[in-house]
N, C-alpha and C positions, 0 to 999 in steps of 0.2 A: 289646634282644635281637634277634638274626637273625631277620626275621618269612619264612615259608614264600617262598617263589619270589625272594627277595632273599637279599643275603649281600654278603659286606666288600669283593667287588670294586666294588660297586657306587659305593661314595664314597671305595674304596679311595685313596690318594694314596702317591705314593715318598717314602721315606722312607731316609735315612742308617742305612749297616750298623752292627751293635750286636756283629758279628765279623767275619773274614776267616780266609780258605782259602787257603792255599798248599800246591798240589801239588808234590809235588817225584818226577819220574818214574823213578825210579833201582832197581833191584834186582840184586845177584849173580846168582842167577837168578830162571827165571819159575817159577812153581810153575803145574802145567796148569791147577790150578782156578779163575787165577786173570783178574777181567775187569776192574781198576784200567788204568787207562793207568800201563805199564811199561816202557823199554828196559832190556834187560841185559847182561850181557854186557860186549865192550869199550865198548860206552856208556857202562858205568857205575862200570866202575874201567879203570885201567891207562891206556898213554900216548896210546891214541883216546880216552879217556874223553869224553863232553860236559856233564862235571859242572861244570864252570870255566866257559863258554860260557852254561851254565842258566841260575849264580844271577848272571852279568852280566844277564841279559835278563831273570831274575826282578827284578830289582831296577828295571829300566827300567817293566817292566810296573806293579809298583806304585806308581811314580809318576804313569805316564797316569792308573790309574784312578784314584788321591788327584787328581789335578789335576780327572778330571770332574764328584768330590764336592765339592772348592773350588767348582768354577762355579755346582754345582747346591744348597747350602745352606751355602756360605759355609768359611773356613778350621777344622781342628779345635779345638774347645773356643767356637765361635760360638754363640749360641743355636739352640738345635734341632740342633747337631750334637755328640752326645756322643762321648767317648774309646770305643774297643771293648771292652768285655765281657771278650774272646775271640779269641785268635791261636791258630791250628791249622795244624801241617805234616804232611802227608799223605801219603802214597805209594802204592806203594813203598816206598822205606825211608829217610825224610832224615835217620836217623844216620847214610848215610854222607856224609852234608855233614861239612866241616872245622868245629869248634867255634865258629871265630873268623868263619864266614859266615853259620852263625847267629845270632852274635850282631850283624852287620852287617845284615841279616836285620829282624832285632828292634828294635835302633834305628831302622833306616828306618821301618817300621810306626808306628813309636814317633813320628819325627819329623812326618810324613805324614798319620796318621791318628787319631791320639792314641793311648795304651793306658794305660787305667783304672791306679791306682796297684796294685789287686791282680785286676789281669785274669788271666785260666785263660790258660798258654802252653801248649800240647800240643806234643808230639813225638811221633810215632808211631815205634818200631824193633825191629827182630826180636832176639830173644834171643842168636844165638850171636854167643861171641867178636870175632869180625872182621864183625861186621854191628851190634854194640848201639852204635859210636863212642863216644867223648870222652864220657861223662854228666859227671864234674866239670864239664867244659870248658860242655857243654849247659845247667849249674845254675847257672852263672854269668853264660851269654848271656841267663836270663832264665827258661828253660823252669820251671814246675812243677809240671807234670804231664806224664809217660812213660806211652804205649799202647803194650803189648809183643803184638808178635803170637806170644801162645803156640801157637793152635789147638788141642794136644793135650800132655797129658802121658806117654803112650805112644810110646815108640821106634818101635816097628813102625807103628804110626797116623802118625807123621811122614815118614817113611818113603815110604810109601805115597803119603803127599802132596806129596810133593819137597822137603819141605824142606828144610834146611842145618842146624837146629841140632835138638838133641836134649833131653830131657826136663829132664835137670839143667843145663841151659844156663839154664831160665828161673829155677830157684830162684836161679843166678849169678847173673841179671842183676836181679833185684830186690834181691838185697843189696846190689849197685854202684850202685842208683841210691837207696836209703837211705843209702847210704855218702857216694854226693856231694851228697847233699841235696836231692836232688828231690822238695818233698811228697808230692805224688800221684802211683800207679802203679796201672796198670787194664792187665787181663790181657786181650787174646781168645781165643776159645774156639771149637771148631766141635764140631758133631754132625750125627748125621746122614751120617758118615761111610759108605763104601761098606765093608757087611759087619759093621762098628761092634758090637762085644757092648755091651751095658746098663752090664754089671759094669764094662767098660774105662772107660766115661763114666763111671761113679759114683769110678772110679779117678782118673780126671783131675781131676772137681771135689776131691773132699776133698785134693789134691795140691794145687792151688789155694788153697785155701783157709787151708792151712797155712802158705801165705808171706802169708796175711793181707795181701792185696791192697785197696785202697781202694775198686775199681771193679770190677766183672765184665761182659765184655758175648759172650753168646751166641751164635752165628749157625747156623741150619740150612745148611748145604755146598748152596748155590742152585748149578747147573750149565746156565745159561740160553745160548742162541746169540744173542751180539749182532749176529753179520750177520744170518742170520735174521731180525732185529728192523729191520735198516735201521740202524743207527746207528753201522755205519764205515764210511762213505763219505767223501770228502774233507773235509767240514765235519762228519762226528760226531762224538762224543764219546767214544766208545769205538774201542778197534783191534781190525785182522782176527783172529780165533783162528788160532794157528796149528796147521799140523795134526796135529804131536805132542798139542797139550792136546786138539784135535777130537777124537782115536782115544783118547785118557783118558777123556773124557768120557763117549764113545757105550759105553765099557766101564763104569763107574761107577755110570750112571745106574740100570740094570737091578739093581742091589746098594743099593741106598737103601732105604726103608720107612718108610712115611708112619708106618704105627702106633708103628714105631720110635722116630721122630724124636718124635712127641709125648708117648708115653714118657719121652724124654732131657728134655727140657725141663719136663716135670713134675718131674721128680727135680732137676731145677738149678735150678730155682722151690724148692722146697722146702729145698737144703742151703744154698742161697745166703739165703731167708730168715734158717733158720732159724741160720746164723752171724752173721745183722745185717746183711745185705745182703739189703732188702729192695726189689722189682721198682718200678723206676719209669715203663719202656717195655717195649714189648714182648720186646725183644732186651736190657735192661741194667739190672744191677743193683747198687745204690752203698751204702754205709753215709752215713746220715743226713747230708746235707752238700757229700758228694762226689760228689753229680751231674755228669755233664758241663755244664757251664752251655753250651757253644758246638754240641751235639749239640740239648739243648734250644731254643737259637735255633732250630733248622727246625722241630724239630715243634709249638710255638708261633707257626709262620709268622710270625718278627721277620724283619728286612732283614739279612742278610749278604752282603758282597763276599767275590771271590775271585780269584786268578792262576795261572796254571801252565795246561801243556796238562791239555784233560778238563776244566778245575773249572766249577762250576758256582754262580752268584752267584743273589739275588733282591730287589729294591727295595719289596718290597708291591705292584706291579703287574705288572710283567715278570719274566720267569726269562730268565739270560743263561749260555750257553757255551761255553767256549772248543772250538773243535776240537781233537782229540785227536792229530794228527801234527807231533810235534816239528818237523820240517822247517820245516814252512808257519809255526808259533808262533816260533822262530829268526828265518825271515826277514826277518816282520814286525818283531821288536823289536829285530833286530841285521841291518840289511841292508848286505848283499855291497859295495855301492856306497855306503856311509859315508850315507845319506840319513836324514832324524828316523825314529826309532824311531815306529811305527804298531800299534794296539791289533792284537792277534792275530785270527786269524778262526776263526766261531763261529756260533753262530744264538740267537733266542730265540722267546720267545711272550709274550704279552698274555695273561692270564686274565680271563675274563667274568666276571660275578659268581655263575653259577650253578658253574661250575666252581670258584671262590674259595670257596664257602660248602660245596661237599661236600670241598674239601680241608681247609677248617678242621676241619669235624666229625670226618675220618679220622684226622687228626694230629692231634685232642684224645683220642680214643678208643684211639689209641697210649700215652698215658701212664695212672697209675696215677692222678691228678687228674681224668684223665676230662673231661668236658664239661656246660657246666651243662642242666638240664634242657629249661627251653626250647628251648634251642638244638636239642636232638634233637627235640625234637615237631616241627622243621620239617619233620622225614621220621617222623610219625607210625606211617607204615603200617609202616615197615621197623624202627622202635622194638619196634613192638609185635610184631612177626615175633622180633626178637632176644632180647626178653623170653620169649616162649615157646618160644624154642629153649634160654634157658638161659645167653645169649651175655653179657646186659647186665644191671647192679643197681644198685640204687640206692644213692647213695654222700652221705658229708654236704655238709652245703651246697647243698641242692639240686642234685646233681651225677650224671649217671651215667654208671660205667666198665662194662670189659669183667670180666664172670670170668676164670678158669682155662679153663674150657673156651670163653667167648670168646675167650681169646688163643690157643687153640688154631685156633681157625677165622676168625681175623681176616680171614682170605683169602676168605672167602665174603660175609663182614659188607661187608668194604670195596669188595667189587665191586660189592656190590646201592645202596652209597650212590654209586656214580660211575657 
């Protein structure tokens, strides 16, 4: 067990990913609230598109970094190098990839990197019409599980939020992706919204839940400034806001309510139990089974690779990512001057072991398994602060999670253990 002032970085060692991340940066538009690395617009359809350009150099990419796995624990299916778990395309919106690049896509990973006989393929796509693509085409490349970004079942709520498709779009698209055979369908969901009545949210989940969804996953509407934070500069990972979404935002903000929001998530804790979709993380809720298994690599701190601008990989020792300006990602893997394609530029970090051991405890205490007992006595004083606030309980197995009202205040818990 982790003994006090020690933790996993300590004899931490790199280790081969057990999934991979592929961003694919594409969206019809941006929605303001939104801080994914995005191009829209003619980047992302029509005859400037740079979607043909992408998955050329996506494709480059994941071979450099299959090539530095070869050198570094030998070819896939070697000892110590298992197939992935886990393939996830991310966005944006990579249904608007062509079906058949996906599934070029899938085979490279396939060939490259191995992928388990019944590895989770995710596709993430927004519900309407001319943004959900190909799902036959998708169920064939391989995908078996679609993450549709609902956010809301209210018109006016979507609305508000910029989206493109509208309420009955999503009940459309989960019948299309039942229809081409795509096991797994997981819905997201936002709250928290600006002005947001209770009864609207309580409208949305049981709306939800009627298309009996395998997956649910929740998010409070975060409205953070990533310049502010330093993190779109030339090598960050995230892009400038621009200043349409700025002046949404600084309007938004003031329209939010904290008591609100944990309100909404009490109520989506409890219809989502209690349909059988019972909470595994703090944000997501699965029926028995249909966990995310490639969500749960991070917060398990297992090793997953990644590609595409923005993503961000982890080895068990280092965290690696790509810069987030398509430009500079381009150059590198498709340069002007015919010269070998070169890894993208990015930065990373080393973690120490005191930093490794308060992330394990945060990212066990995010799931519903919690973290075994020991392990928290290492932060005795802050256990026993949590217990008397009400935060933490004791769970089986020698184990302890967060309540309801710890998950309510995770944000308080997790800053005092970091």
């Amino acid at each position: 067990m982790t003994a006090a002032g020690a933790g996993p970085g300590a004899t931490a060692a790199r280790r081969p990913p057990v999934a991979l991340y592929l961003h694919v940066p594409f969206c019809r538009s941006l929605c303001p609230y939104c801080d994914f690395v995005v191009y829209a617009g003619a980047d992302a359809v029509g005859r400037r598109s740079r979607v043909e350009a992408f998955v050329d150099a996506l494709g480059r990419e994941i071979d450099l970094r299959a090539d530095a796995l070869d050198a570094a624990f030998g070819p896939p299916g070697a000892t110590g190098r298992p197939a992935l778990a886990s393939l996830y395309l991310g966005g944006g919106t990579p249904s608007l990839l062509r079906a058949h690049d996906v599934a070029a896509l899938v085979a490279r990973v396939h060939r490259r990197f191995g992928l388990a006989a019944d590895a989770e393929v995710t596709l993430e796509a927004n519900p309407g019409p001319d943004d959900r693509g190909d799902l036959a085409g998708f169920a064939a490349a391989g995908v078996t599980r679609l993450s549709l970004g609902a956010q809301s079942l209210d018109d006016a709520e979507l609305r508000a939020l910029g989206r493109r498709h509208r309420a009955a779009d999503v009940g459309d698209a989960v019948a299309a992706a039942r229809e081409a055979g795509i096991p797994l369908v997981s819905l997201d969901l936002l709250y928290d919204l600006p002005d947001q009545r209770l009864a609207t949210w309580a409208a949305t989940l049981e709306g939800a839940l009627e298309l009996h969804p395998d997956h649910v996953s929740c998010y409070a509407l975060t409205l953070d400034d990533p310049d502010a934070e330093g993190l779109t500069g030339p090598g960050g990972d995230h892009l400038p806001t621009l200043p349409g979404a700025r002046r949404w935002r600084d309007r938004a903000r003031p329209r939010q309510d904290e008591d609100r929001a944990a309100a909404a998530y009490a109520l989506a804790d409890a219809a989502l139990a209690g349909a059988g979709l019972p909470w595994y993380e703090l944000s997501n809720w699965a029926a028995p089974g249909h966990e995310s298994r490639h969500n749960l690599a991070y917060w398990q701190r297992r090793p997953y690779e990644a590609a595409g601008p923005g993503a961000h990989a982890f080895d068990g020792v280092i965290r690696r990512w790509n810069a987030a300006r398509l430009e500079g990602w381009l150059a590198a893997l498709a340069p002007a001057d015919g010269s070998p394609p070169a890894l993208p530029p990015g930065g990373s970090e080393s973690l120490d072991a005191g930093t490794a051991a308060a992330e394990e405890l945060f990212l066990g205490l995010r799931t519903a398994h919690g973290v075994p007992r020991e392990q928290a006595l290492a932060r005795a004083d802050i256990l026993a602060w949590a217990h008397e606030a009400g935060l933490v309980e004791d769970a089986p197995e020698a184990r302890v999670r967060l309540t309801l009202r710890g998950r309510l205040l995770s944000n308080e818990l997790f800053g005092r253990l970091v």
